[in-house]
MDTraj code that builds the backbone (N, CA, C; nanometers):
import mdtraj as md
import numpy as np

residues = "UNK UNK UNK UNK UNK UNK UNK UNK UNK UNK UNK UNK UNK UNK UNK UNK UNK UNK UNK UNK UNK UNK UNK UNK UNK UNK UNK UNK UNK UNK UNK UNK UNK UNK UNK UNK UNK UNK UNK UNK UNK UNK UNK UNK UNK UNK UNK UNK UNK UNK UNK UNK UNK UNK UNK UNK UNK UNK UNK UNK UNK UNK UNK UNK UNK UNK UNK UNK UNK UNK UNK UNK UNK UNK".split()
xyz = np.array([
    [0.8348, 2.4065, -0.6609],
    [0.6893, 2.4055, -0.6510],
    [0.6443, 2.2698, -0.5962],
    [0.4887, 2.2550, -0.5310],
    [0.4946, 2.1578, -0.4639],
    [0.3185, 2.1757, -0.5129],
    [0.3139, 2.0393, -0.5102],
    [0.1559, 2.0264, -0.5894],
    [0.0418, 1.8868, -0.4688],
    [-0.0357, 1.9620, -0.4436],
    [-0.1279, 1.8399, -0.3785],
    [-0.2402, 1.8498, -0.4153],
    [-0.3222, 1.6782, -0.4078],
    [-0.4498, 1.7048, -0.4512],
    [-0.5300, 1.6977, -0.3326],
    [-0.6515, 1.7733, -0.3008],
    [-0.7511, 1.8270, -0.2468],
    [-0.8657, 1.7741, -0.2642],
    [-0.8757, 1.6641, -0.1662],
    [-1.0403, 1.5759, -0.2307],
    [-1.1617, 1.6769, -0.1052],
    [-1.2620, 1.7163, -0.2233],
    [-1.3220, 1.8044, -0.0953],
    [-1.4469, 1.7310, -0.0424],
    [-1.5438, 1.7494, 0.0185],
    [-1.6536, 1.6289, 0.0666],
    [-1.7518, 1.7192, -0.0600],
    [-1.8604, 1.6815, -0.0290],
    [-1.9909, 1.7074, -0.1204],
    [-1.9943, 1.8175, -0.1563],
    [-1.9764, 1.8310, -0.3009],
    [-2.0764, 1.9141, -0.3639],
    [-2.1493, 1.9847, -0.4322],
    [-2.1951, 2.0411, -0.4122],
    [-2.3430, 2.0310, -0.4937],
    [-2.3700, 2.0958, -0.6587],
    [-2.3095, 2.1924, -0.6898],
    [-2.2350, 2.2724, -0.7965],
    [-2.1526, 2.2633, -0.8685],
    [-2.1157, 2.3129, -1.0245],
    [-1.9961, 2.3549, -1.0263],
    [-1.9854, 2.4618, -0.9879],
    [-2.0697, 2.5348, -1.0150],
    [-2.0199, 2.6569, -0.9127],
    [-1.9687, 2.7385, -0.7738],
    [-1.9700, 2.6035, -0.6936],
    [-1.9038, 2.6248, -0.5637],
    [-1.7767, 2.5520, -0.5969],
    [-1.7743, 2.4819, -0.6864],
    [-1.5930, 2.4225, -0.7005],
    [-1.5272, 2.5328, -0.7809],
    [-1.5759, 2.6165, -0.8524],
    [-1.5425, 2.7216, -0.9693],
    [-1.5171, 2.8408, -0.8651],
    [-1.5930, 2.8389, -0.7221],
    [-1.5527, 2.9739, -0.6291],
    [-1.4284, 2.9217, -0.5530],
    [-1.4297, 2.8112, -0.5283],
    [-1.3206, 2.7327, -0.4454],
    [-1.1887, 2.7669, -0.5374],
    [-1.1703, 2.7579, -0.6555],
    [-1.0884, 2.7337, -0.7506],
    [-1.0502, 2.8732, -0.7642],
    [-1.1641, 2.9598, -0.7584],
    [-1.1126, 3.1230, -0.7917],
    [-1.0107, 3.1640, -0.6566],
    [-1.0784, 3.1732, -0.5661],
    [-1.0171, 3.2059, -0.4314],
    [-0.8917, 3.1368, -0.4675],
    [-0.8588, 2.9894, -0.4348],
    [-0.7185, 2.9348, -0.3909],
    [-0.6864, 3.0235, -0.4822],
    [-0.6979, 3.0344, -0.5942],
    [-0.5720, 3.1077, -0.7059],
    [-0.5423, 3.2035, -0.7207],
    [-0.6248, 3.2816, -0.6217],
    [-0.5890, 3.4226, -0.6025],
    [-0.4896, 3.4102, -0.4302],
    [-0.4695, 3.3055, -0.4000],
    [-0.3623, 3.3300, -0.2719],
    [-0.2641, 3.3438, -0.3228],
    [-0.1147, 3.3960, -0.2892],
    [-0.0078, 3.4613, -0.3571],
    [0.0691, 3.2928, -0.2921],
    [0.1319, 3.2878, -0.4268],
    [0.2358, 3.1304, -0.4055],
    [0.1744, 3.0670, -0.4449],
    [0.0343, 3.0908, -0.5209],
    [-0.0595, 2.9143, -0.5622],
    [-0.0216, 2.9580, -0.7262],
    [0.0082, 2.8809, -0.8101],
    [0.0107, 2.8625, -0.9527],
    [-0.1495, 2.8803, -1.0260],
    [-0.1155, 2.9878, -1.1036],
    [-0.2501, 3.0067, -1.1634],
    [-0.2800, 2.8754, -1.2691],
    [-0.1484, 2.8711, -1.3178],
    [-0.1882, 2.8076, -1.4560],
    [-0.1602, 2.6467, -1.4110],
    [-0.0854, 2.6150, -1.3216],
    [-0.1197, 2.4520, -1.2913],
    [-0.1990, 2.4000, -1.1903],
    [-0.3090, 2.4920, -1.1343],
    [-0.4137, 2.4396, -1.0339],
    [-0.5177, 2.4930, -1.0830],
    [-0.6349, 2.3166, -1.1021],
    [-0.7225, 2.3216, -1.1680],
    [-0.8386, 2.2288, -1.0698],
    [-0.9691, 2.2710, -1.0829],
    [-1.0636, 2.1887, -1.0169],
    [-1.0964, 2.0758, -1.1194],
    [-1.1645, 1.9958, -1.0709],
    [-1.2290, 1.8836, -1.0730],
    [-1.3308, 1.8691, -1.0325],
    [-1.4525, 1.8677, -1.1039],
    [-1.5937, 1.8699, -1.0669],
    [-1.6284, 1.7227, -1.0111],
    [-1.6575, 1.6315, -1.1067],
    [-1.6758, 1.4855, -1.1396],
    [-1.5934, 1.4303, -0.9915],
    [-1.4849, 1.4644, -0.9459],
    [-1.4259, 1.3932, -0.8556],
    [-1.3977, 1.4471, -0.7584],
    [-1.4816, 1.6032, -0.7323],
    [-1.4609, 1.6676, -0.5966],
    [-1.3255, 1.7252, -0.5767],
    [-1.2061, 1.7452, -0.6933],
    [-1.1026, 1.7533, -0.6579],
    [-1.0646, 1.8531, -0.6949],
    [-0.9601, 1.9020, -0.5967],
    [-0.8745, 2.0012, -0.6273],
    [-0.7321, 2.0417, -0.6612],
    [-0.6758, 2.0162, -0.7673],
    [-0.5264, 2.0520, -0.8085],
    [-0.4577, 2.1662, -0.7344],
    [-0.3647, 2.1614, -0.6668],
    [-0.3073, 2.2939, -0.6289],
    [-0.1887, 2.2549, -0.6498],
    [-0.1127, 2.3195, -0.6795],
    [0.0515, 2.3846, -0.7278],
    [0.0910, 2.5034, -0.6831],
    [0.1961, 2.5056, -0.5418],
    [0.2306, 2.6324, -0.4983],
    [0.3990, 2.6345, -0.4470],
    [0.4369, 2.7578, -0.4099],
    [0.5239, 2.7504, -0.4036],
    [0.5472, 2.7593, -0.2260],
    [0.6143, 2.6539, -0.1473],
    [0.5869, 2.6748, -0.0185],
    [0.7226, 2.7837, 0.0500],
    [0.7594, 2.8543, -0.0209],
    [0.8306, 2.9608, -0.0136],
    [0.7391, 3.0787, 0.0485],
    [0.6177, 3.1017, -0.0078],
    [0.5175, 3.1901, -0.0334],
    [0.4182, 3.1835, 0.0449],
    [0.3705, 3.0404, 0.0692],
    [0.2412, 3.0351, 0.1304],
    [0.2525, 2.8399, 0.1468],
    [0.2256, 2.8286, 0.3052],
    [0.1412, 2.7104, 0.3453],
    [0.0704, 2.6049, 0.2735],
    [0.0641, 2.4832, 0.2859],
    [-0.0479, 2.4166, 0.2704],
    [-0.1548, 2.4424, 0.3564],
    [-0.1343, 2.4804, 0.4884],
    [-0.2676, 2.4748, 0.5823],
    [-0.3149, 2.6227, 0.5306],
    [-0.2261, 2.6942, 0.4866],
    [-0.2991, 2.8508, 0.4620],
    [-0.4356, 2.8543, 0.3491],
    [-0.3900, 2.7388, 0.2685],
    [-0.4604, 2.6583, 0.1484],
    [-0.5926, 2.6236, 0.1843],
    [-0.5733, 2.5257, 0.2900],
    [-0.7222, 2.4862, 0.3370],
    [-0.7747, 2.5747, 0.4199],
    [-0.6951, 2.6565, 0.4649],
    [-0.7889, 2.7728, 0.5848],
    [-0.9142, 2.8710, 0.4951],
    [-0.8262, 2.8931, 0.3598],
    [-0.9012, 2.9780, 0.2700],
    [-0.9979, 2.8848, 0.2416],
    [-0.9941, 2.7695, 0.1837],
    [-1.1477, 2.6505, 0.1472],
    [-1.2257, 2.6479, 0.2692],
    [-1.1257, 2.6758, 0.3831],
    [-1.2527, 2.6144, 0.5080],
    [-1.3590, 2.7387, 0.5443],
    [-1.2650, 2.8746, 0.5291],
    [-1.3595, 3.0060, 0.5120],
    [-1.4582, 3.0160, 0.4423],
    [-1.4456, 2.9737, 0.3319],
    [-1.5431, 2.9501, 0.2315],
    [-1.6580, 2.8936, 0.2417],
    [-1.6454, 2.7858, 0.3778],
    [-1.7429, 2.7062, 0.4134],
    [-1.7544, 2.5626, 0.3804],
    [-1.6581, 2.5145, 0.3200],
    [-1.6397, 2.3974, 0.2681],
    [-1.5271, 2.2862, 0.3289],
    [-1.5662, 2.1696, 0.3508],
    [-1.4908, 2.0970, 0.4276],
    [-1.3981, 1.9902, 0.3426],
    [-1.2678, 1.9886, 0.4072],
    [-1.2096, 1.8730, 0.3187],
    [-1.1617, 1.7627, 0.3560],
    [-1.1799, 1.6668, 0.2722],
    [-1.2234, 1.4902, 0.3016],
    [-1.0589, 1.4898, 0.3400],
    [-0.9680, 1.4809, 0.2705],
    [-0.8640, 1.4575, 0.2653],
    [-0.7519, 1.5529, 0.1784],
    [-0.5676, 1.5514, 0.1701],
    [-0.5238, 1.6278, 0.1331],
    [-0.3853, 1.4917, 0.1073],
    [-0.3450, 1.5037, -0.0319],
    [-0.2825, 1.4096, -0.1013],
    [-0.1450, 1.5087, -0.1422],
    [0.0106, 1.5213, -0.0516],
    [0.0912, 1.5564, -0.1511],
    [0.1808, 1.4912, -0.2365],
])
top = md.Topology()
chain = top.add_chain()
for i, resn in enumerate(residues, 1):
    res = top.add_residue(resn, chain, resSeq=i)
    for name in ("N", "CA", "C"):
        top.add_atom(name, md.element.get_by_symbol(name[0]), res)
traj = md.Trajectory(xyz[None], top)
């Protein structure tokens, strides 16, 4: 498993980090139970298995969403 953090730019909710958070964890290869948002710091925990699924497949789903990301930490 391979885990990066996800600093996303602004915003405004928790509830757009709580939709961000639902989606990634429903992509097949992302860890339900060790990827967690971060409100307070814009961040995003992901834990996946790159057997399964991409990092860029990761941000393609956040960028669909409409949301842009500052940076990507593995």
């Amino acid at each position: 498993m391979t885990s990066a953090i996800i600093q996303l730019e602004s915003l405004d909710c928790p509830s757009c980090l709580h939709k961000i958070e639902t989606t990634v964890k429903a992509l097949d290869g992302v860890s339900q139970e060790a990827s967690r948002a971060i409100f307070n710091s814009r961040k995003l925990k992901v834990t996946f298995d790159e057997q399964l699924i991409q990092l860029k497949a990761i941000e393609e789903a956040i960028d669909d969403l409409g949301y842009q990301i500052e940076y990507v930490k593995v």
